[in-house]
N, C-alpha and C positions, 0 to 999 in steps of 0.2 A: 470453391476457392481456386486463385491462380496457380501460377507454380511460387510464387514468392513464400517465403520461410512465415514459419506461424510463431506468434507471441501471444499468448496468455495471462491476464493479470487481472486482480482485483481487489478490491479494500472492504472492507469492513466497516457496513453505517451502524458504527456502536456508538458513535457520538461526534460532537463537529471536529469537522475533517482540522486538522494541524498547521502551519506554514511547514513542518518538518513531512508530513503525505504531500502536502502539493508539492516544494522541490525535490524532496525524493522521489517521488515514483508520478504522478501524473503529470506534471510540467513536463517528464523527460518522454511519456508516453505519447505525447502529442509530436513529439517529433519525429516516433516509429512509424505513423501512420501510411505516408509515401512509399517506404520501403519495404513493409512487410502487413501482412495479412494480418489485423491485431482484432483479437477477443477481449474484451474488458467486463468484468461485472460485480455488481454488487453484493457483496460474499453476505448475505443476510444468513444463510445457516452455520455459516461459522461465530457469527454473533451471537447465537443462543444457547453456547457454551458457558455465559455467563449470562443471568437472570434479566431478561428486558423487559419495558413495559412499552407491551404491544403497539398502542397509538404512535409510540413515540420511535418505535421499531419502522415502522410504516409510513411515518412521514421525512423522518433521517433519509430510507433507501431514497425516497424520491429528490428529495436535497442533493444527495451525493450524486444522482445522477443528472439532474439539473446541474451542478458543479462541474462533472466530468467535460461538461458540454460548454458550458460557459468558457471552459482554461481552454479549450481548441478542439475537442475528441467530436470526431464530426462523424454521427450515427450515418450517412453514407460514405464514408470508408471506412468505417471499423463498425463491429458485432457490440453493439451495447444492450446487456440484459440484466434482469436481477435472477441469481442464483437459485433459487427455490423454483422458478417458473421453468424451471429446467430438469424433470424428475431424475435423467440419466447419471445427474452428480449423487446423487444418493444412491440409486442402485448399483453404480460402479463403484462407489464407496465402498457398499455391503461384501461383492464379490472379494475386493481388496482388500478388506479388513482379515479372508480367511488366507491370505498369502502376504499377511505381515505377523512381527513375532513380537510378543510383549517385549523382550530387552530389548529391542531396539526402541518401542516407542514409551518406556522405563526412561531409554539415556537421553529423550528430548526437552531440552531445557526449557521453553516454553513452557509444558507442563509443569515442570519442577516451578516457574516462576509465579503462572497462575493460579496452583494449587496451595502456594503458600499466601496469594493476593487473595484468595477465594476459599479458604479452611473450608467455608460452612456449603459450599457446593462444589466435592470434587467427582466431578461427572462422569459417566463414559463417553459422552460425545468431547470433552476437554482431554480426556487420554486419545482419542483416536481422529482427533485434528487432522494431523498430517495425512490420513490415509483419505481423509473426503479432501484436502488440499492435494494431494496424488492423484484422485480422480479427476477433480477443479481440471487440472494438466493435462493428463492423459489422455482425457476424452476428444481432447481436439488437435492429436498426433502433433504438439507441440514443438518448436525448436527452442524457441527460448522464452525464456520468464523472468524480466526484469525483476531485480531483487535487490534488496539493501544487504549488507554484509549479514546482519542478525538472521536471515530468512535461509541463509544458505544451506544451512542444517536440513530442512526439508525441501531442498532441491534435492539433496545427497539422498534421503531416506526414497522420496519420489523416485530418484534414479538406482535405486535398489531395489523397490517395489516390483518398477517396470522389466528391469533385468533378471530378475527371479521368475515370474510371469512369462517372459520370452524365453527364459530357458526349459524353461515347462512342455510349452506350447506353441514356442516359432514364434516368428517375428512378428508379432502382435502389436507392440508400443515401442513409439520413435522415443529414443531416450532425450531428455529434455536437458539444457542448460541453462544456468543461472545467466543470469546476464545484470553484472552491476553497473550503476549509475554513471552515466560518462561523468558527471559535474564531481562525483564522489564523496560529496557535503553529508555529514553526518549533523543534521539538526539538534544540540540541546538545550534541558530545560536555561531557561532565564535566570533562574533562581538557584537551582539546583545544576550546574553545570557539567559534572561530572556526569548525568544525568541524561539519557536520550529525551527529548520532549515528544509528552506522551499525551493524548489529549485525558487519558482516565488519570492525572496528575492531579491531587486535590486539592490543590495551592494553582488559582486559575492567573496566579501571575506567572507562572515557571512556561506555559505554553501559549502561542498565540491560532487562536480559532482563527478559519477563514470567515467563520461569521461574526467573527467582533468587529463591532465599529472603530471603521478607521481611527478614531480619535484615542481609543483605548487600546488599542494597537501601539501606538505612538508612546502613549504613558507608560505600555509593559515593557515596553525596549529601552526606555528612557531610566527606568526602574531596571534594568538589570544587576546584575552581580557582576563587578568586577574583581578589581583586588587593589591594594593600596600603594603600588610600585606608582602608576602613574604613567607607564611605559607603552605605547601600541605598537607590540611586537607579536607575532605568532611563534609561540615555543613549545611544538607538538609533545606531547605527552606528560608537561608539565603542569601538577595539578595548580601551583599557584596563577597559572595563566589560563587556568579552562576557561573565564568569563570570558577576558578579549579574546582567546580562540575561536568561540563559539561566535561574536559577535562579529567578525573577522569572515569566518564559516560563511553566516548569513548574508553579511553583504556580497561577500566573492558572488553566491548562489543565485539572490539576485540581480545581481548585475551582471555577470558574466565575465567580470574580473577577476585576474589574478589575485591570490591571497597578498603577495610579496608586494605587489601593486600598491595595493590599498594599504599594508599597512608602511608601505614609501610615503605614503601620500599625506600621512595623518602623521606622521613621525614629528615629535616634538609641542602638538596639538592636544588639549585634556582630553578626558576620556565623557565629559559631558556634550564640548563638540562631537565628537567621532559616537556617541550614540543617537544623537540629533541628526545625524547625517544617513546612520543605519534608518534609523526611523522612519525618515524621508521615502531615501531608497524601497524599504518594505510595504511601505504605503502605496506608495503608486506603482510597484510590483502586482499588488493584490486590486488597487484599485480597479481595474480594469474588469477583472475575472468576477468582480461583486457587482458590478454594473450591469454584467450580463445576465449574471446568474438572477440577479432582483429579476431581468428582466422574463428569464425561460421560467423562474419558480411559479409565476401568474396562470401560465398555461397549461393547466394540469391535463387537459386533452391530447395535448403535444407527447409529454411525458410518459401518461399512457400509450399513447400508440409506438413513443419506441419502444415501451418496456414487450409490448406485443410483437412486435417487428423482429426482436432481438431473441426473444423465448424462440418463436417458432424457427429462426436462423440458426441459432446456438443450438437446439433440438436435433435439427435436420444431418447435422455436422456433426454431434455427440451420438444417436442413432447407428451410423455405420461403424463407431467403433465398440457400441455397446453390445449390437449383434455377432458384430465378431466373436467379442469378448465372452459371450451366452453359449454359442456353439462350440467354442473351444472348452469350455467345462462342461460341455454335456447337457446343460439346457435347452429342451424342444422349442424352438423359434418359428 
């Protein structure tokens, strides 16, 4: 790598990607690419925190990264890999796991969220998330890690890991920063607005997949939850206005308008226009990224060779900081 600043990121193919994943975090990752040295990958072992059915584990990764590639993430300027093809995330996990402290990963709400979503499996790889998400980071002397506000939590624990570890043993790990979303669009559900949209949402009207067809895309937006004022106004933190907020949200996000804009624009307008318009707008936002992605899904030769390409890059570059990591606790390398 050059001397440009390193970014780190990854998703989770637990199921189809969101409209709230692509403008939050991979729409805005396409446009780090110029500036800085970017890692991207498909965090498949973090997905098996919660019980998956194998086939459908395995063909999702390849989806997501088909995706990643269709929205702009172009495998010659950025490290694209799937997670697991990577052994050094696991063993720098294991290291890290014995220089983190149960109360800290006790007070991570994540946990607390999934273990009440998941009674009947609560794991130890769902308690010790964060410390293989610390490794994910670490391993590739990270600057920054694009993050939504909810994730910032295990930037913090990440960045205690790493500074307990360096106080150990010398300057071992560049301490990493969160880096939030310039657009700062909090995506939620449709239905449920108060609500982040989440794709494990079991009401498949509340989220819209990038793999729905455009036409039912269109019906779920059309189908939102407003409220009965009648009014298109943004009035942050008011729960009787979460619908048009959110609705408001999404169009700013894809279009790249102001919030105060659009809703100048729609001012005195019902709110069947102004979802027919979001609709619009969102459809040929995505249209684009589905056109490609139909087109890279075909070519699973393609796919394989980046996932090859990216393992053995992502290896090469997680390697020097594992070795480090190995002699400074006393492990014969």
């Amino acid at each position: 790598m050059d001397d440009k600043k390193i970014i780190f990121s990854g998703v989770q193919p637990s199921g189809n990607l969101t409209l709230g994943n692509y403008l939050g975090a991979i729409k805005n990752w396409v446009s780090l690419q110029d500036e800085y040295n970017c890692v991207y990958a498909m965090m498949d072992m973090h997905t098996i925190t919660v019980r998956q059915t194998p086939a459908d584990l395995r063909r999702r990764t390849l989806e997501l990264l088909a995706l990643y590639i269709a929205a702009g993430i172009d495998p010659e300027k950025s490290i694209l890999f799937i997670q697991s093809q990577n052994p050094a995330h696991a063993e720098l996990a294991w290291v890290l796991n014995c220089y983190t402290y149960m109360g800290e990963l006790n007070r991570m709400t994540q946990f607390k969220d999934k273990s009440a979503r998941h009674a009947e499996n609560i794991n130890a790889g769902l308690f010790t998330y964060p410390v293989l998400m610390a490794a994910d980071i670490l391993l590739y002397q990270t600057d920054y890690v694009p993050v939504g506000k909810d994730q910032m939590q295990h930037i913090e624990i990440c960045r205690d890991i790493a500074e307990r570890f360096n106080g150990l043993y010398g300057d071992v790990f560049k301490i990493p920063e969160g880096m939030l979303s310039k657009s700062g669009a909090k995506i939620m559900s449709l239905q449920e607005p108060e609500k982040k949209m989440s794709k494990s949402d079991p009401n498949p009207k509340g989220y819209i997949s990038m793999m729905d067809d455009l036409n039912v895309i269109a019906k779920k937006i059309k189908s939102a939850v407003t409220d009965s004022e009648g009014k298109i106004e943004y009035r942050e933190g008011d729960p009787a206005k979460a619908g048009i907020n959110n609705l408001l949200s999404i169009m700013s996000a894809v279009t790249g308008r102001g919030i105060e804009e659009i809703a100048a624009e729609y001012a005195g307008k019902g709110y069947g226009d102004f979802k027919g318009a979001v609709a619009e707008a969102v459809v040929e936002c995505i249209r684009p990224v589905r056109e490609e992605y139909d087109r890279i899904i075909k070519d699973k030769q393609y796919l394989t060779d980046i996932c090859a390409k990216g393992a053995e890059l992502s290896y090469k570059i997680a390697q020097r900081t594992l070795k480090k990591v190995y002699k400074k606790v006393g492990f014969v390398i």
